[in-house]
N, C-alpha and C positions, 0 to 999 in steps of 0.2 A: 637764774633770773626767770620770772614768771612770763608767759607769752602775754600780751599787752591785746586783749578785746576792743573795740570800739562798737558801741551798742547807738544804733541809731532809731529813735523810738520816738515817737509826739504823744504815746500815752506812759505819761511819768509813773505808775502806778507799775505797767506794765515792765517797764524798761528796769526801774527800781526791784521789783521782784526777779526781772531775770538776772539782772546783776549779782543781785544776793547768792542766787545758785552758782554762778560763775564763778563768787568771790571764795564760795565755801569748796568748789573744786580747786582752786589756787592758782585762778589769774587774775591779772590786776586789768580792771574794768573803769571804762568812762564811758560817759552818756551822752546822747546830744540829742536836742530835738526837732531840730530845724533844720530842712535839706542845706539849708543855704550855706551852713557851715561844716557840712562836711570835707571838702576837697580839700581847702584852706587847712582844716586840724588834719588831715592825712597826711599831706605834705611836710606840717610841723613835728611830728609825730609820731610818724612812722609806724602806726599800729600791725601787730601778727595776724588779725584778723577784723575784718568789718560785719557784725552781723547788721543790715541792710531794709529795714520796712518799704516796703512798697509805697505807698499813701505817703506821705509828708506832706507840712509845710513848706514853703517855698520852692523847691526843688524837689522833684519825687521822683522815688528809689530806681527808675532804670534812666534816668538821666544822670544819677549820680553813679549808676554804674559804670556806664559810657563814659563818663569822664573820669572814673579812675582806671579805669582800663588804658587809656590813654599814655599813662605814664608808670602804671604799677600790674603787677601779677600778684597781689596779696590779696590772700584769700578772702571771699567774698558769700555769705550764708544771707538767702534776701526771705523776709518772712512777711509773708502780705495772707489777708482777707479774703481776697478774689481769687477763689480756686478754680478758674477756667482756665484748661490747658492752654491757652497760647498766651496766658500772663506766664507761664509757665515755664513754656518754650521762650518767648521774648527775653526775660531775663536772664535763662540761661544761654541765648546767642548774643547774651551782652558781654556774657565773659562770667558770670554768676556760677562759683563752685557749687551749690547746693540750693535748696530752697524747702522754706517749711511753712505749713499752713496753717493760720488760726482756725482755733482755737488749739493753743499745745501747750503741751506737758514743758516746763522747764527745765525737766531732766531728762526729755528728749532732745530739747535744743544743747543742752551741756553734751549729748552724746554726739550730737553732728557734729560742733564745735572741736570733739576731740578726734574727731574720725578725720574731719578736713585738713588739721592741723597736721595729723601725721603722715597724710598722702601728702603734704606740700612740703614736710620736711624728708620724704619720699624721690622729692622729683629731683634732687640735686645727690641725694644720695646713692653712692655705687651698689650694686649688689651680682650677690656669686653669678645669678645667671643674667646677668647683664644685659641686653643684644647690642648687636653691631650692627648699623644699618649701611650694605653697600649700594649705594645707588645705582652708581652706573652699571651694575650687576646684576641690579635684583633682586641680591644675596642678604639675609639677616644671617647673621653669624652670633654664638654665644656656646658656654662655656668647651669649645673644641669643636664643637658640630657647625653646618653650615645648610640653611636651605636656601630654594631659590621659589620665586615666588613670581606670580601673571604681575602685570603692571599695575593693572586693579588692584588685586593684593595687596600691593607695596604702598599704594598711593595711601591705601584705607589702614595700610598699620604707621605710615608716616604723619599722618595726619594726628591718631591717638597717641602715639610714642610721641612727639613734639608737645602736647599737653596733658603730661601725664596727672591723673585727680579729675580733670575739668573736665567735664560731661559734654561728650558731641550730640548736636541731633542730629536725626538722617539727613535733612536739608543741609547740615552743613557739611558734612559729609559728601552727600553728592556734590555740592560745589569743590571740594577737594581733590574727587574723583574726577570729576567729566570736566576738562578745559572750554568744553564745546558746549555747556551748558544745558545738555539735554536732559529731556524730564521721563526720568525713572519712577518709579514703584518702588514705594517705603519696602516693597517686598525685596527687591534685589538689591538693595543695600543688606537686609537680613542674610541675603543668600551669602553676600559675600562675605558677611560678617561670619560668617557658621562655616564656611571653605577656610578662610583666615586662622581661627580656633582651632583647626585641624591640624593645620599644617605647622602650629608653635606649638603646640600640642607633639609633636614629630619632635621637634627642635627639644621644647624643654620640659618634659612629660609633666614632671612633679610639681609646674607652676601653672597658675592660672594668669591671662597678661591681658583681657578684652574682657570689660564685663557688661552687661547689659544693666540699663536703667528704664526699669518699665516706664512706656507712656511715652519717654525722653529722648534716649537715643545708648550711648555709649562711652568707655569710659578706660582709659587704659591705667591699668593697678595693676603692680606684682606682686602677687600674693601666692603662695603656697597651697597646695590643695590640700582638703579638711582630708 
């Protein structure tokens, strides 16, 4: 059975042509154009993916992210106009897997679409190098090895291993990290991020498991190294 798109779009023209691509890579595709009914057909319908406009009618796109977020983890690609990074970042601390800017290619959005789709069929699914996250230890564990890791460390790979696909920013990341809410430098989340790489780097050589997303923040994916 084909994964099920929900295309939320107020220009018919637009929506109608990304659909076309979508339908010729073989998913089954519905359209909507008005915020208003987005949540309503999510709930009926259960779609595998929402691709998500910013701008709408009645209700607009990071309001409707917020509220599916609420009740769902299904993936979420928000494609707006206004490319000023903190529509960027906003969206994406809504819960938003991805996002993409007009003016695009329809066979670049068919490429997100498949990218998303198979981190999120990703995050339920086992693999050889696994980890084990021991808390009251410290310790990640995976295929026989075991490290141990500063508190920071752990905090910042429990944070990405808990949502694995879904892109953290630094800011939310430091709220993960500091309980005490203090105000760091984008720079020493970097640091810790590049110590972190290190040390699963130790653990699991041949995999890559923290990736960076320019601009954004971060992003935990196991992937294999080229």
């Amino acid at each position: 059975m084909s994964n099920r798109i929900l295309i939320v779009e107020d220009e018919p023209r637009l929506a109608a042509l990304l659909g076309d691509y979508l339908k010729a890579a073989g998913y089954e595709v519905h359209r909507l154009y008005d915020g208003n009914d987005v949540v309503a057909w999510v709930h009926e319908h259960a779609p595998d993916l929402v691709l998500l406009d910013l701008m709408l009618p009645g209700k607009d796109g990071l309001d409707i992210c917020r509220e599916l977020r609420a009740f769902s983890e299904l993936p979420i690609i928000m494609t707006t106009a206004r490319v000023e990074e903190i529509d960027r970042l906003i969206g994406l601390e809504l819960g938003a897997d991805d996002y993409v800017c007009k003016p695009y290619s329809p066979r670049e959005v068919v490429a997100r679409v498949k990218a998303v789709l198979r981190r999120a069929a990703q995050r339920d699914a086992p693999t050889a190098g696994a980890l084990m996250l021991v808390e009251d230890s410290l310790r990640v564990q995976a295929e026989g090895r075991e490290i141990e890791l500063t508190a920071v460390e752990f905090a910042l790979l429990k944070a990405l291993y808990r949502a694995p696909g879904r892109i953290l920013s630094r800011g939310q990341l430091m709220d993960r990290i500091y309980n005490d809410h203090r105000v760091v430098s984008d720079r020493t989340i970097d640091s810790h991020v590049k110590k972190l790489r290190r040390r699963l780097s130790e653990l699991l050589p041949e995999r890559e498991l923290v990736h960076s997303v320019y601009g954004v923040g971060y992003r935990y994916e196991d992937r294999a190294l080229d």
